[in-house]
Phi, psi and omega in degrees: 000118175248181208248152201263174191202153188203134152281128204237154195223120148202140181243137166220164195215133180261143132233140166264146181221169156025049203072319215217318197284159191206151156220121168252169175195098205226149202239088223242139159244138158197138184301128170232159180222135191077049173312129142307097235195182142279109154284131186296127172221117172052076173004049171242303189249160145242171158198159176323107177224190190236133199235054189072232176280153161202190172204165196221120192241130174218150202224125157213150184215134155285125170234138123214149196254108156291161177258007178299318169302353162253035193041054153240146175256109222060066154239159184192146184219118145270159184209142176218110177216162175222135153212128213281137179224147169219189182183133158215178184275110155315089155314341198237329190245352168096320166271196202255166180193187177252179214277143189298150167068010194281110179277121163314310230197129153185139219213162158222158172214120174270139170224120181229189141209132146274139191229136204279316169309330182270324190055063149226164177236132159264112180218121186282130194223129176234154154228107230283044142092213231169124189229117157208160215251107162218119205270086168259173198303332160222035170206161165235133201228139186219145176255156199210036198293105171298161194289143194251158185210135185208143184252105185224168195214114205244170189197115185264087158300343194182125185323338175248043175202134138211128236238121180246142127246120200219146172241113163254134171089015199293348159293351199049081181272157208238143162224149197251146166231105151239145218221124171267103201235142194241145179300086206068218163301122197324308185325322170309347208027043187257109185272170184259299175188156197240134190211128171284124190236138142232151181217118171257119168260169193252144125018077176236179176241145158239168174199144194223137178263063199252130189244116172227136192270174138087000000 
């Protein structure tokens, strides 16, 4: 096991908008060499190795839009997302897939308003979850975090004082494991058998309290 290495490529491009508003979007590629992956050892087991070239491309993009020019007053919407694309040679079966455990897509989005009469902020926090892939010797096992959601309410009575009430998780969001498990080596195509997992987490509320002195 060596330390992985890359030729990194990246371009990006800014816009400013509507006072406040911004959008970047940036492309960044790079070619690797000794990708760090799972390696097949005495065709039984696998562990953490280097299973030659590859390569890897990610777009990620920022946004955010105050909303007054669309008549909500104190409004604002961020987005934050990235997505990955790779590609290496399969140790065990000789083709190409992509790199283990690499999440395609992960993203956030803030939506808030603030009402100035009130000294409050309302707002919606999403975090759209997570996907991965990791390819061991006789199995391919993919994870699964559905997108989390929280719903709050901050209430300023005094500049040195503020009150959070939050519903977190108001989707019940579930995260999944499923696993492709094979009579020896993937390269066999013999599969054994396919096994499913969920785990739901529930719904709770909060409330927060920050007091700042002196």
């Amino acid at each position: 096991l060596v330390p992985e290495r890359a030729w990194v490529f990246e371009a990006a491009l800014e816009r400013r908008f509507w006072g406040r508003g911004a959008a970047v979007l940036t492309f960044t590629h790079s070619e690797l060499e000794q990708v760090r992956d799972l390696i097949p050892i005495a065709g039984r087991f696998d562990a953490p190795g280097n299973i030659g070239d590859g390569r890897k491309d990610e777009l990620k993009l920022s946004l955010t839009v105050p909303l007054e020019k669309l008549g909500v007053s104190g409004g604002l919407v961020r987005f934050n997302g990235t997505w990955r694309w790779s590609q290496v040679t399969d140790p065990v079966t000789g083709e190409l897939r992509g790199i283990s455990n690499l999440r395609p897509f992960e993203g956030d989005l803030y939506v808030a308003k603030t009402l100035p009469s009130l000294k409050s902020t309302i707002a919606v926090e999403a975090d759209f979850g997570w996907s991965e892939t990791a390819y061991r010797i006789n199995e391919i096992r993919k994870t699964v975090d559905e997108p989390l959601w929280k719903l709050y309410w901050d209430w300023n009575p005094r500049p040195d004082l503020m009150f959070r009430f939050q519903v977190e998780n108001f989707t019940a969001k579930t995260r999944r494991r499923d696993r492709l498990l094979f009579t020896g080596p993937r390269s066999l195509q013999q599969v054994n058998f396919d096994e499913h997992r969920t785990a739901e987490l529930a719904p709770f509320l909060m409330m927060r309290v920050r007091k700042t002195f002196g």
